[in-house]
C-alpha positions in Angstrom: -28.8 40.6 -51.5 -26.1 39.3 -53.3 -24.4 38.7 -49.5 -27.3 36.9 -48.0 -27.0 34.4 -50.4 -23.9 33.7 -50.3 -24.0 33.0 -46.5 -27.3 31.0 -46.9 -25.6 28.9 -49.6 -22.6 28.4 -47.4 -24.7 27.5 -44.2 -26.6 25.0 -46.6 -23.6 23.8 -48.1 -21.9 22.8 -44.6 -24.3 19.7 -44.6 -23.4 16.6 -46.8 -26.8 15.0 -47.1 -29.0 17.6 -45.7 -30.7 20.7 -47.3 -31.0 23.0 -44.6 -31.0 23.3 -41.0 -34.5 24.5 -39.9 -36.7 24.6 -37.4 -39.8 22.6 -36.4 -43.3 23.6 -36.8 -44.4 26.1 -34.4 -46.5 24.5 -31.6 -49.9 25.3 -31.9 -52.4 26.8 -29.6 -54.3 24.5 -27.2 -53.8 21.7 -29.6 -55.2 18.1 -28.1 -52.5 15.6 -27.5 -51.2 13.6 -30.3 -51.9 10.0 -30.0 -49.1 7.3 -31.2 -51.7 4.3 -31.3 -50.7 2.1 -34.2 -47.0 0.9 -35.6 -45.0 -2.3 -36.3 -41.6 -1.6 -37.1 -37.9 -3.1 -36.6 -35.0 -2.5 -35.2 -31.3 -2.7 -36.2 -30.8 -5.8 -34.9 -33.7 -7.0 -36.5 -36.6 -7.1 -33.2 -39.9 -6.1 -34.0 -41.6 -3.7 -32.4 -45.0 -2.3 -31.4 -46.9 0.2 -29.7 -48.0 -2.4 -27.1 -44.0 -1.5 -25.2 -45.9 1.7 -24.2 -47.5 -0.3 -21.7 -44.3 -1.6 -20.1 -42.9 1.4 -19.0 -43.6 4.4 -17.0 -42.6 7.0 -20.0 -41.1 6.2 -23.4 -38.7 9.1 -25.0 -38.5 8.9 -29.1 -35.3 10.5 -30.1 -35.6 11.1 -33.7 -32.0 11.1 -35.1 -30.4 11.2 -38.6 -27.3 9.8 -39.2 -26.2 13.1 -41.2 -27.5 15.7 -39.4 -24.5 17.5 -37.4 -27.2 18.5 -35.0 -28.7 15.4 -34.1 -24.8 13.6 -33.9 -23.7 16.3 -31.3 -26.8 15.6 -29.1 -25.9 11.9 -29.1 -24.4 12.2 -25.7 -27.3 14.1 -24.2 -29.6 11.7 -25.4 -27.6 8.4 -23.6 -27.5 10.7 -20.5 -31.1 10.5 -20.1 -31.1 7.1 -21.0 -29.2 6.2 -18.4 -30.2 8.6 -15.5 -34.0 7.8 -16.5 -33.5 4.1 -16.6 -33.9 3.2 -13.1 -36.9 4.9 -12.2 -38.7 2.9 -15.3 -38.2 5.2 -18.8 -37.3 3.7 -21.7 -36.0 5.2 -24.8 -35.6 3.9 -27.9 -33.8 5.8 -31.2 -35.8 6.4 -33.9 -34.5 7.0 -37.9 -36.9 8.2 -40.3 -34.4 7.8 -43.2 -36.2 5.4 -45.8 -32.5 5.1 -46.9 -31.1 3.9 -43.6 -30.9 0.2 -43.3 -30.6 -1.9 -40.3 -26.6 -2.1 -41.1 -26.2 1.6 -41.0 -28.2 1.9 -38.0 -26.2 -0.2 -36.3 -23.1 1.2 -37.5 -24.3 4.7 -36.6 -24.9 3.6 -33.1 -21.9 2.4 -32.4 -20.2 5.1 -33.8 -21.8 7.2 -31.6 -22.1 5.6 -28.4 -25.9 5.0 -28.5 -26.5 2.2 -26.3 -30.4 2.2 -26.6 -32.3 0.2 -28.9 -32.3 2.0 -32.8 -35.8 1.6 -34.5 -36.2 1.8 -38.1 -39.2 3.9 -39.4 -38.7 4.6 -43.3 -42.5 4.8 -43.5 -42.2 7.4 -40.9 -45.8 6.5 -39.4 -44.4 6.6 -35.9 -42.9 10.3 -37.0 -46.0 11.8 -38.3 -48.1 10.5 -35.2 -45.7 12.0 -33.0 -45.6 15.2 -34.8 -42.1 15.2 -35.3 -40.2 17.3 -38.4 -36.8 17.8 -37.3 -33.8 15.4 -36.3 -33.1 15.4 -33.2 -36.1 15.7 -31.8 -37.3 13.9 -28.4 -40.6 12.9 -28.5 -42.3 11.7 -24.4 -44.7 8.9 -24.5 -47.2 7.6 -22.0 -47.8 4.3 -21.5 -51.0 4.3 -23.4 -49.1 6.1 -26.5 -50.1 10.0 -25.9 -47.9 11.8 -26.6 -46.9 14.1 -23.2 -44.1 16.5 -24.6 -42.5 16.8 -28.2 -39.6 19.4 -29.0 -36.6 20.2 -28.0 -34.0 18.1 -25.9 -32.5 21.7 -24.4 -32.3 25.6 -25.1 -29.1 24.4 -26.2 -29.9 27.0 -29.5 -31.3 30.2 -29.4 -34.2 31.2 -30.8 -32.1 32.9 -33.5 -30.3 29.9 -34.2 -27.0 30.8 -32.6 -25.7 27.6 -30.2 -24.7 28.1 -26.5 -21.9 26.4 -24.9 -24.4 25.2 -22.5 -28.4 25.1 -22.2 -29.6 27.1 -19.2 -33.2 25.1 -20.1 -33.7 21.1 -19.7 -37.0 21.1 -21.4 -36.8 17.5 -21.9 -36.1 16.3 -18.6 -37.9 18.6 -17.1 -41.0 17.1 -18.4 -39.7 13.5 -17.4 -39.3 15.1 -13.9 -42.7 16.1 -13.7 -44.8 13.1 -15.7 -42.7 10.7 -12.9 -44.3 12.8 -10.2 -47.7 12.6 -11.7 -47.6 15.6 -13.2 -48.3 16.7 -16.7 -45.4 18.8 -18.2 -45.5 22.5 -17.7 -44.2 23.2 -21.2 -45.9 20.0 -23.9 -44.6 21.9 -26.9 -41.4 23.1 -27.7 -39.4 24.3 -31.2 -36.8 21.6 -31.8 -33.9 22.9 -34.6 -32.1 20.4 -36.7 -32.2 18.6 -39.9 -36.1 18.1 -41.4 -37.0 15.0 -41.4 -36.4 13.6 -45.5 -39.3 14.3 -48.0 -40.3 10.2 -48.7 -41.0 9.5 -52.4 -44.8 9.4 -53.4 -45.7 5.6 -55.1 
């Protein structure tokens, strides 16, 4: 017993301003599609932002990122790989931080840091995360124009199910789905684990 603390403590330890890693939510059954219908939020750069850009694309991905989660930092080339393979064929994605304590500076600075090209949307209410059904960071949320929510989960099988990490995923769940909503098609696979950093517990009024 004594052991399996001491390795949980060390795991939990290993992240500065993050309890634990942990999973998301498992998916459940034959749920109906979440529906993103109503936000007004900024970006870093100070743009506004509402759920009428839906409408102006032909899919919208929501990454969900923390700026301290090692998890959602070492997917931060992943995710401006899709942005920029998906661009031309009319997907937009957009970076989304749930952090009440992340301003607009530290967005920006966070961005740069890590090579996120994309716009960076702040979200310390997180209304736009519990619409989506998001818990984790990262965590990649597809949108359809009219704000349903098409696929939320995972970006790849990158980690187990046991929590151990592969040098490479063997499963694009993520773009997968894109492939398939581009070809009129709903996604195989809507619903998928993500693992990373929860999403911070905001303070009640």
């Amino acid at each position: 017993m004594q052991d399996r603390y001491s390795l949980l403590s060390s795991g939990c330890l290993a992240l500065i301003a993050w309890p634990c890693l942990a999973w998301g939510a498992e998916p459940p059954a034959a749920a109906p599609p979440k529906q993103i219908s109503t936000f007004n939020v900024r970006d870093t750069a100070g743009g506004q932002h509402t759920q009428d850009e839906f409408g102006r694309a032909k899919a919208v991905v929501l990454f969900f990122i923390g700026t301290e989660c090692p998890v959602s930092n070492g997917y931060a080339p992943d995710m401006q790989r899709i942005a920029d393979k998906y661009a031309a064929r009319g997907v937009v994605c957009h970076g989304v931080h749930c952090d009440p304590t992340v301003t607009a500076s530290v967005g920006a600075t966070h961005a740069k840091e890590f090579s996120l090209a994309f716009d960076i949307w702040l979200d310390p209410q997180q209304t736009i995360a519990r619409a989506a059904g998001a818990r984790v960071t990262p965590e990649a949320v597809l949108v359809s124009p009219t704000g349903t929510v098409l696929y939320r989960g995972r970006i790849d099988d990158r980690y187990a199910s046991d929590g151990k990490r592969r040098d490479d995923p063997t499963v694009y769940d993520l773009e997968n789905a894109l492939d398939q909503v581009l070809s009129g098609a709903a996604p195989t696979v809507n619903e998928t684990k993500a693992f990373g950093c929860p999403l911070p517990k905001l303070k009640k009024p």
